[in-house]
N, C-alpha and C positions, 0 to 999 in steps of 0.2 A: 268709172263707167256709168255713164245713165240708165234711166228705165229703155229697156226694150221692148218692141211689141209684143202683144200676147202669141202664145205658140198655138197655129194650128188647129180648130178644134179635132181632127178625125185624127189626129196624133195623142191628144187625152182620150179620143174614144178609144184607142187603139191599146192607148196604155192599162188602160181597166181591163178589158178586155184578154189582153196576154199578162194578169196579174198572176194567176195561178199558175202559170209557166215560169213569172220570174219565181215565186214563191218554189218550186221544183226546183228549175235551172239556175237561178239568177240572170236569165237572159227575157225579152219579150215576149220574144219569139218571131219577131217580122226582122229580122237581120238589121235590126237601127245599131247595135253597139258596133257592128264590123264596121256598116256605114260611114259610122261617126272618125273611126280611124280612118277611112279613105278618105272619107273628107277634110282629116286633117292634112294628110298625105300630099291629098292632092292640092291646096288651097294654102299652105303655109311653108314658108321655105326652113330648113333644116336648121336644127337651134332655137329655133324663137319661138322661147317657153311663152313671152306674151302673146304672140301671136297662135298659139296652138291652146290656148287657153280661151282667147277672144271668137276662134274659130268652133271649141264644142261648145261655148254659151249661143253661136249662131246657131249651131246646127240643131240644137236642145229648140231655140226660139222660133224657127222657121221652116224644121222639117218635121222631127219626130224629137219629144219627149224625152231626155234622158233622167234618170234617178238620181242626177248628184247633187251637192248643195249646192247649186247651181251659183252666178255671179253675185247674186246679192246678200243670200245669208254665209255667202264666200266672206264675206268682209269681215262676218263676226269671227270667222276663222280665223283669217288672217292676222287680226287682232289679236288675238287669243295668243299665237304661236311668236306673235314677236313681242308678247309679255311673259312667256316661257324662255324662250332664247335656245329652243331645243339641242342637243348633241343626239341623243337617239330618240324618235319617235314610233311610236307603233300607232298602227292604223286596222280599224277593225272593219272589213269592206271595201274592196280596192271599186268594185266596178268598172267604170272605162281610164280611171287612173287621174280625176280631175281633181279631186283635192288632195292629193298625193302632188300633184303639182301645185297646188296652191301653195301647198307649205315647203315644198323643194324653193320656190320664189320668195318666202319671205324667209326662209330660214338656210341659207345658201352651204350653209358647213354641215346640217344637219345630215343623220343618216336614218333614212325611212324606211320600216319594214312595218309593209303591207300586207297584212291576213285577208285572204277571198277564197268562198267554197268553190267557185265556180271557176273552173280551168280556162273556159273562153274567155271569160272576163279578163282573166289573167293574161291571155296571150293577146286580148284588145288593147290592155291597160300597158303591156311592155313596149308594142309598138307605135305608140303615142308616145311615150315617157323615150325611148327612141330617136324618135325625128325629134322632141323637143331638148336633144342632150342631156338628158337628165339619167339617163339608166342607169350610171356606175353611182348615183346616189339613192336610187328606189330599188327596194328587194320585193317581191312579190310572192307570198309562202302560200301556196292553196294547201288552206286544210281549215280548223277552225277549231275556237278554244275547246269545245265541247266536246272533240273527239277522243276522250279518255287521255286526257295529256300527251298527244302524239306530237300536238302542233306545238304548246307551251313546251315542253322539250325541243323541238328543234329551235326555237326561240334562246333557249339558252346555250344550248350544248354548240351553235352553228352562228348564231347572231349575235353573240355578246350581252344578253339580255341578264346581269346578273342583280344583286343586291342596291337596292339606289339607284339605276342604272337608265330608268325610265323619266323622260320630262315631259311630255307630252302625248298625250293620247286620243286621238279622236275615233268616234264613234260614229258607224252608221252602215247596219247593217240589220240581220234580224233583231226587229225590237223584242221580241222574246226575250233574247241570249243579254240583251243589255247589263242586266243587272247579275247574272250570273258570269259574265263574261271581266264585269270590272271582278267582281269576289275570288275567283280565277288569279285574276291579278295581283288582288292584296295577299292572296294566299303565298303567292310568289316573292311579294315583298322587293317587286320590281318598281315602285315608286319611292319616292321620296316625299321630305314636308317642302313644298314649292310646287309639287307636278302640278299639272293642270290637265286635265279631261274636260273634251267637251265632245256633247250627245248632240248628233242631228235629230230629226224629227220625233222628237218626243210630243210635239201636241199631234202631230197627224202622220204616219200610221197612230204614233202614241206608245209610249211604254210607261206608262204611269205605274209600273214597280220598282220601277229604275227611280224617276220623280220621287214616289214615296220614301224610299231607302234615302234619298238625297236630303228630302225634306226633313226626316227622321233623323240625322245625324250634322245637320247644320251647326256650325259653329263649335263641332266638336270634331269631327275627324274629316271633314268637310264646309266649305265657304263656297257657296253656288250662286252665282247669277243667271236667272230664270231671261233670257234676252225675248221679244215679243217677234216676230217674225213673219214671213209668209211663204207656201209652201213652195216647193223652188219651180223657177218659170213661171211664173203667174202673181195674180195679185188680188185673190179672191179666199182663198182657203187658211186661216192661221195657222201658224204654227208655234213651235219653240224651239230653241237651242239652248241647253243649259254648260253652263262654262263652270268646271268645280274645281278650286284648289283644296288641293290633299296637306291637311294637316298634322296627318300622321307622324 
């Protein structure tokens, strides 16, 4: 897919603007994620993961702003997930359900379960993953690692999430939780040596503890490539994606 035009500017005013609502809700607050569903709804016919993929990078570039890794640092995704070769994926951050389908598309036998605090997101993200056939392969768990092992228990006792069990993990959600959210994980002892994790925006919002930890453990329980980036829908702000195999 090419460069598309730039999104909007009173769509990034919009989005600073209702940041402290997504930070609360995980939503903007001007109704762009239902939107984004209608518009896939109504603009794409039933099944066509391509085409319900191509239709939220429109709606992200020419109406309002969505928060996902938008079409081009998609790639590094994609990338990522078909040198994994996933069987179960966990996903930390559903939002409107776009890279949840990115990797339903490259990884077609996989089975994705997706962690999102925010219930709407979740009921935006099922009815997309919906119309683009994809449901009976995407799980959607609102809750989040951090709630005293409420979520990481249903993860195993209801999803099969056991010992080795994990290949693939992406990331992108509160960059706080980053680095607490993987340790979570290894506590769990749900990866294996091959998994692969990869972080969205770690240069912008930024979770340079996440970074750090990464940095600090290279070549030893950890293999990371630092990808150079830009922040999604646009072509002005950098960013990063870090792709890390688990050596453990």
């Amino acid at each position: 897919m090419g460069d598309r035009k730039q999104p909007v500017m009173w769509s990034w005013a919009r989005l600073l603007v209702g940041m402290p609502s997504f930070v609360r809700t995980g939503q903007i607050g001007d109704g762009r994620e239902a939107a984004c569903a209608a518009h896939v709804e109504a603009n794409v016919a039933p099944g066509d993961l391509d085409g319900v993929l191509d239709a939220i990078d429109a709606f992200a570039y020419e109406k309002a702003t969505l928060v996902n890794i938008g079409d081009s640092k998609g790639r590094l995704l994609d990338a990522a997930v078909t040198r994994a070769a996933p069987g179960l994926v966990l996903e930390l951050g559903t939002y409107c359900g776009y890279s949840a389908l990115r990797i339903a598309r490259q990884a077609p036998s996989a089975r994705i379960c997706s962690v999102e605090f925010s219930a709407a997101n979740a009921e935006v993200a099922q009815r997309i993953w919906r119309h683009a056939g994809v449901a009976d392969r995407i799980s959607c768990i609102v809750g989040t690692l951090g709630d005293g092992g409420v979520t990481l228990d249903t993860l195993a006792d209801h999803h099969g999430f056991t010992d080795g069990s994990v290949d693939l993990v992406f990331i992108d959600h509160d960059k706080r939780a980053y680095l607490s959210d993987l340790r979570s994980i290894l506590q769990r002892r749900w990866l294996h040596r091959g998994s692969i994790v990869v972080a969205d925006n770690v240069g912008i919002p930024g979770a340079p503890a996440y970074r750090a930890y990464l940095r600090g453990n290279q070549g030893r329980l950890w293999d990371t490539v630092e990808h150079r980036a830009h922040v999604e829908y646009q072509s002005l702000l950098p960013d990063l994606v870090l792709e890390s195999e688990y050596l453990g």
